[in-house]
C-alpha positions as semicolon CSV with decimal commas, in nm:
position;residue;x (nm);y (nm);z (nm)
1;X;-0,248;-0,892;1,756
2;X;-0,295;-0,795;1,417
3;X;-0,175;-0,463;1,418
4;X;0,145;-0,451;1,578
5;X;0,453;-0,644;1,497
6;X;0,852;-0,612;1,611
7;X;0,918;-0,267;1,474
8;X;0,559;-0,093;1,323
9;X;0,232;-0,086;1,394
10;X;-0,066;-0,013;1,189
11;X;-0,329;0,290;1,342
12;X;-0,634;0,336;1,179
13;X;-0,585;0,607;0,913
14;X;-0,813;0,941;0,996
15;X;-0,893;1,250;0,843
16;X;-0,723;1,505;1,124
17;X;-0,489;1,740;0,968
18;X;-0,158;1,595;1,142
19;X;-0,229;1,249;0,878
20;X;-0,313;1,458;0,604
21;X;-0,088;1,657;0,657
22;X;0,237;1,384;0,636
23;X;0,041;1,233;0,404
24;X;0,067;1,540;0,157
25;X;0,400;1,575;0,249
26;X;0,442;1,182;0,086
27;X;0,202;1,256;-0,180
28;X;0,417;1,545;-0,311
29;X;0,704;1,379;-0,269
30;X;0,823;1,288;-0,666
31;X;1,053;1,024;-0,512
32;X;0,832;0,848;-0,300
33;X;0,546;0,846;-0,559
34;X;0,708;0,742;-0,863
35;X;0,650;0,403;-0,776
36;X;0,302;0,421;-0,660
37;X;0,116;0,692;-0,865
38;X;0,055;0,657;-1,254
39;X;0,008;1,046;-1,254
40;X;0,300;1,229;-1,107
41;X;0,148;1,562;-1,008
42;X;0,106;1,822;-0,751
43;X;-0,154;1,776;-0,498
44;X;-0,284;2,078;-0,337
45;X;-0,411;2,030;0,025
46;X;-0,757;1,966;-0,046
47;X;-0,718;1,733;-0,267
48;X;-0,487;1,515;-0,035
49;X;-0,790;1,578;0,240
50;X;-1,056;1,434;-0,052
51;X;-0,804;1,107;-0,123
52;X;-0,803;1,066;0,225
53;X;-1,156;1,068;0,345
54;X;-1,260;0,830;0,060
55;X;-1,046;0,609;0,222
56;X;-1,153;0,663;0,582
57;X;-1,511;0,716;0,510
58;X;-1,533;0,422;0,304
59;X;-1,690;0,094;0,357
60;X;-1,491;-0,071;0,155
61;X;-1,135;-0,005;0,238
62;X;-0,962;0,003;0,527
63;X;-0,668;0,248;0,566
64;X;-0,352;0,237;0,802
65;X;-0,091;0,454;0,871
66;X;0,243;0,241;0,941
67;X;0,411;0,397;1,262
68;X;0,743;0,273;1,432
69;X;0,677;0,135;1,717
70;X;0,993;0,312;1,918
71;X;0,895;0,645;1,824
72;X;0,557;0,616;1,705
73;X;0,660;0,813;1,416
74;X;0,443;0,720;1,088
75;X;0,647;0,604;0,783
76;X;0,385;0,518;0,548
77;X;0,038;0,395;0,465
78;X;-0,116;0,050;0,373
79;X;-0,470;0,041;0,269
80;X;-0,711;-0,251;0,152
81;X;-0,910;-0,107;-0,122
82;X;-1,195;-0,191;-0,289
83;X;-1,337;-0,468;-0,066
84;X;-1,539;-0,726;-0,200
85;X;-1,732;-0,904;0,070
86;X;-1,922;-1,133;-0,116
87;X;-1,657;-1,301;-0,316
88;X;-1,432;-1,222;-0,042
89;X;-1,122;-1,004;-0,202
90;X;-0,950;-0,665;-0,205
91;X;-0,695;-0,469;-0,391
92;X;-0,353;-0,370;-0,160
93;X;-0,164;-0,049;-0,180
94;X;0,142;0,023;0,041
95;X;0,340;0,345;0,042
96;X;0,689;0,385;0,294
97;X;0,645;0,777;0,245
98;X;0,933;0,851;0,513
99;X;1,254;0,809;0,219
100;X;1,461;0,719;0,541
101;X;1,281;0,362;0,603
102;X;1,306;0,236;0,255
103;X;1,527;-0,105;0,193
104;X;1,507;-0,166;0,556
105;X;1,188;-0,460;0,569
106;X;0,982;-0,174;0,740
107;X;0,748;-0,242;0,370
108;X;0,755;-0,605;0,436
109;X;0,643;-0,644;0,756
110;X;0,388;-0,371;0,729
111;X;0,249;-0,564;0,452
112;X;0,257;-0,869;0,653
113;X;0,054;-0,771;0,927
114;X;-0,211;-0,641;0,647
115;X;-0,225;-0,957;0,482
116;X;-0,284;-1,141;0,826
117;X;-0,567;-0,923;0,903
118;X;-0,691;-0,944;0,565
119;X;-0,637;-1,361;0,598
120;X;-0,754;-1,432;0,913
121;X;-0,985;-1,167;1,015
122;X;-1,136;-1,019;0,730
123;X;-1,153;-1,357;0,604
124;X;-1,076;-1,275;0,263
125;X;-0,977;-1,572;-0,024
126;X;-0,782;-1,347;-0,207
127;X;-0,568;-1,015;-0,218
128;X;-0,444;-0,858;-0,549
129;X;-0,192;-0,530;-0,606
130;X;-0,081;-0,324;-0,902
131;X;0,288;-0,287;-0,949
132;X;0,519;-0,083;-1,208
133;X;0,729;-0,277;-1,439
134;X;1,044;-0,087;-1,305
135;X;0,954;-0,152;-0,922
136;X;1,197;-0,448;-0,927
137;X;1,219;-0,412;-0,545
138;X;0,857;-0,429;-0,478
139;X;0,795;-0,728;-0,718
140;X;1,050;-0,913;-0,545
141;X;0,913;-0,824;-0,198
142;X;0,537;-0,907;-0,311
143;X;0,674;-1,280;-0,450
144;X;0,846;-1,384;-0,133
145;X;0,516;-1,346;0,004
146;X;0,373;-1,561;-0,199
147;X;0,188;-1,301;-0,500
148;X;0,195;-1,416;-0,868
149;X;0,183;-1,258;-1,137
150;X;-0,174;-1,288;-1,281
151;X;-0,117;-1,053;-1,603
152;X;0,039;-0,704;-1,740
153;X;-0,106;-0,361;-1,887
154;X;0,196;-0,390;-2,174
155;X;0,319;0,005;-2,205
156;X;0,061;0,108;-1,963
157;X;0,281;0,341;-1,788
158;X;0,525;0,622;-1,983
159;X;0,795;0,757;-1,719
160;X;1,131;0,878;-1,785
161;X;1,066;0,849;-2,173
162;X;1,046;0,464;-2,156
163;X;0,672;0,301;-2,175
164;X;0,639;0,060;-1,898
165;X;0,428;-0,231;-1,798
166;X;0,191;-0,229;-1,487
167;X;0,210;-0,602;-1,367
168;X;-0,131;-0,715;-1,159
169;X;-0,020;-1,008;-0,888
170;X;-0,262;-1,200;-0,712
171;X;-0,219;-1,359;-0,365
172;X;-0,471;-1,642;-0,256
173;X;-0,518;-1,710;0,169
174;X;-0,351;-2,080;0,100
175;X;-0,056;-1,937;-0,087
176;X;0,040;-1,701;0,217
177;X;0,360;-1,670;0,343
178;X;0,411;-1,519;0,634
């Protein structure tokens, strides 16, 4: 199955106030979204409830919240965004909001069962991400999977008085490694 591996499983993202709600909890969370969000800011309620019905409500992107499997406790999200049907591609976001689950492969294998279902049943050719320059552990995770780097925003990115790069990687359904 495509949604469920050894330790997580990816449910269908919705807009009922217990996913928006740990979502905003995530999304407020200067930790957890310094890697993720060019704009580190405060997110009031509503606006967390806007982000996520454009991704629920849209018909191109599919969103997931990553729950462990034990507990059924959500950890993150993973989204395909931006879905291109016709020439068959998407843009990939992943986010391990719960600070407890980080450096533990709970990212990886979340990601992994995205990519299969983006692979082999969304039938898409290719997959692309953004990443910060300074997400060292992210880049690394995203190459053993087989992404690339396809080309940089040079000083795109100004956080913690240092400009830094935002590095676009590209992952094409023959390159895939599972």
């Amino acid at each position: 199955m495509f949604f469920c591996g050894e330790r997580i499983r990816l449910r269908k993202m919705s807009s009922t106030d217990y996913d928006v709600s740990i979502y905003h909890k995530w999304r407020n969370d200067i930790e957890v979204m310094q890697y993720t969000n060019p704009s580190l800011d405060v997110f009031t309620y509503a606006d967390t409830e806007n982000f996520v019905k454009s991704i629920t409500e849209s018909h191109n992107s599919k969103g997931y919240m990553i729950e462990e499997v034990t507990t059924e406790k959500p950890i993150g999200i993973t989204s395909l965004i931006n879905i291109d049907f016709g020439n068959r591609n998407a843009e990939c976001i992943i986010d391990i909001g719960d600070k407890d689950y980080w450096n533990k492969g709970f990212g990886r294998e979340a990601f992994s069962l995205l990519l299969d279902f983006a692979f082999n049943e969304l039938n898409l050719h290719k997959v692309y991400l953004r990443v910060f320059s300074f997400n060292e552990r992210a880049v690394r995770l995203y190459q053993k999977l087989g992404f690339h780097e396809e080309g940089k925003l040079k000083e795109q990115l100004y956080r913690d008085r240092v400009w830094h790069d935002v590095v676009f990687m590209g992952l094409l359904k023959r390159n895939y490694k599972k």
